[in-house]
C-alpha positions in Angstrom: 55.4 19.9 -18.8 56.5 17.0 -16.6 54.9 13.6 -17.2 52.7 13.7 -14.2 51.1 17.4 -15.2 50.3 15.8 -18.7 48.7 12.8 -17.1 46.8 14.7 -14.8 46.0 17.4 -17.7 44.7 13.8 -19.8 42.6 12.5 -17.2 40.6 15.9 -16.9 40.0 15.9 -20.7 38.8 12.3 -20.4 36.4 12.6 -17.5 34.7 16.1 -18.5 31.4 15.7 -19.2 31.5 18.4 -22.3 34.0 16.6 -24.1 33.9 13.0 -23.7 32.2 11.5 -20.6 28.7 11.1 -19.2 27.7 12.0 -15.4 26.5 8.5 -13.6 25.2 8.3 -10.1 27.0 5.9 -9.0 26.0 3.9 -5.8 27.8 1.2 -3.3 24.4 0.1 -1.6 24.8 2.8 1.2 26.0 6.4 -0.5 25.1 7.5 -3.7 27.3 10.2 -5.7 27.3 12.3 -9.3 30.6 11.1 -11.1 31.9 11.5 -14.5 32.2 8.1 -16.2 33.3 6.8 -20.2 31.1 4.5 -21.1 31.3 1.6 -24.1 28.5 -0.4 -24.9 28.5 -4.3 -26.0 31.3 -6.7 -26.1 33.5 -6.0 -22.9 37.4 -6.4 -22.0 37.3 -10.2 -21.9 35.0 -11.4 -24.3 32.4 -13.3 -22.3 29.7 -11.6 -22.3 28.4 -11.6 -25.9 28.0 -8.8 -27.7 24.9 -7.2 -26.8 23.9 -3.8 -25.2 23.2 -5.4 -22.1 26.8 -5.2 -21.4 28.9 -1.8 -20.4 32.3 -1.2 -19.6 32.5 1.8 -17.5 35.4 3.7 -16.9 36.3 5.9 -13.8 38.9 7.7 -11.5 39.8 5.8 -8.6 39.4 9.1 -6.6 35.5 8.7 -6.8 35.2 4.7 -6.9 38.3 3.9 -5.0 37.1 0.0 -4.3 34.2 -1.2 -6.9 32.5 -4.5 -5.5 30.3 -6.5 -7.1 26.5 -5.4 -7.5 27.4 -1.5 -7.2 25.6 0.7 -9.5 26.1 3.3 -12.0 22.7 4.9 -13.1 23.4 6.5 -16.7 20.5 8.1 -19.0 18.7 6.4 -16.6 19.8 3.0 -16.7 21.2 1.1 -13.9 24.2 -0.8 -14.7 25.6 -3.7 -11.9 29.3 -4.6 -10.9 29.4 -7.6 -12.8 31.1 -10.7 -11.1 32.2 -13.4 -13.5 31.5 -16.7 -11.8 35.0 -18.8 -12.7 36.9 -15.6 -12.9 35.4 -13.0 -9.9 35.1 -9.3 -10.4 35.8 -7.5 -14.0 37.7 -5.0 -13.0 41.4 -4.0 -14.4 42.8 -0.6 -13.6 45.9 1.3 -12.9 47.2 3.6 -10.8 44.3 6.3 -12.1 41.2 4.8 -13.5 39.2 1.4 -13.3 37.7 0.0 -16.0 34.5 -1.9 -14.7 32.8 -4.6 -16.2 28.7 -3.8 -15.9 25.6 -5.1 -16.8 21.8 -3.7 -16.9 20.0 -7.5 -16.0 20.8 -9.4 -13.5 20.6 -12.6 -15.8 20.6 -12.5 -19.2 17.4 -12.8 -20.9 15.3 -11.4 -17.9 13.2 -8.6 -18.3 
């Protein structure tokens, strides 16, 4: 097996929803599609967003969400989680040449309901 086949052979095992990721309906404000996603819960990639569960980081193939803006949504076990846009620091989003990992958030601001 050749490196790319064992990538390619990971990423399946990653993103299939019987082993280790969740289905989200993800939505750019005009389309809305099924995807497999990983999700983590609380404290995300650069630390300030406290640690609480209104924060996600959402992982996904660039082959579904090839450009992620700010305010797109990923609806999992019915939640809607936002593109989150740091103010000093813009979008939290780091990827590579496969997957994003996405920065999200279920409030707008914190401490809304």
């Amino acid at each position: 097996m050749i490196y790319a086949d064992a990538k390619t052979y990971s990423l399946t095992k990653l993103f299939d929803t019987d082993i280790n990721a969740k289905t989200a309906t993800y939505s750019d404000g005009t389309t809305s599609i099924d995807i497999p996603v990983t999700i983590s819960y609380g404290d995300g990639n650069s630390g300030k967003l406290g640690r609480n569960a209104d924060h996600a980081s959402i992982s996904v193939q660039k082959s579904d969400v090839p450009t992620p803006q700010y305010r797109d949504t990923f609806t999992i076990d019915g939640v809607e989680w936002k593109v989150f846009r740091d103010r000093a620091t813009g979008l939290q989003v780091v990827g590579d040449e496969s997957t994003w990992k996405i920065e999200c958030q279920s409030k707008e601001r914190y401490g809304q309901h």
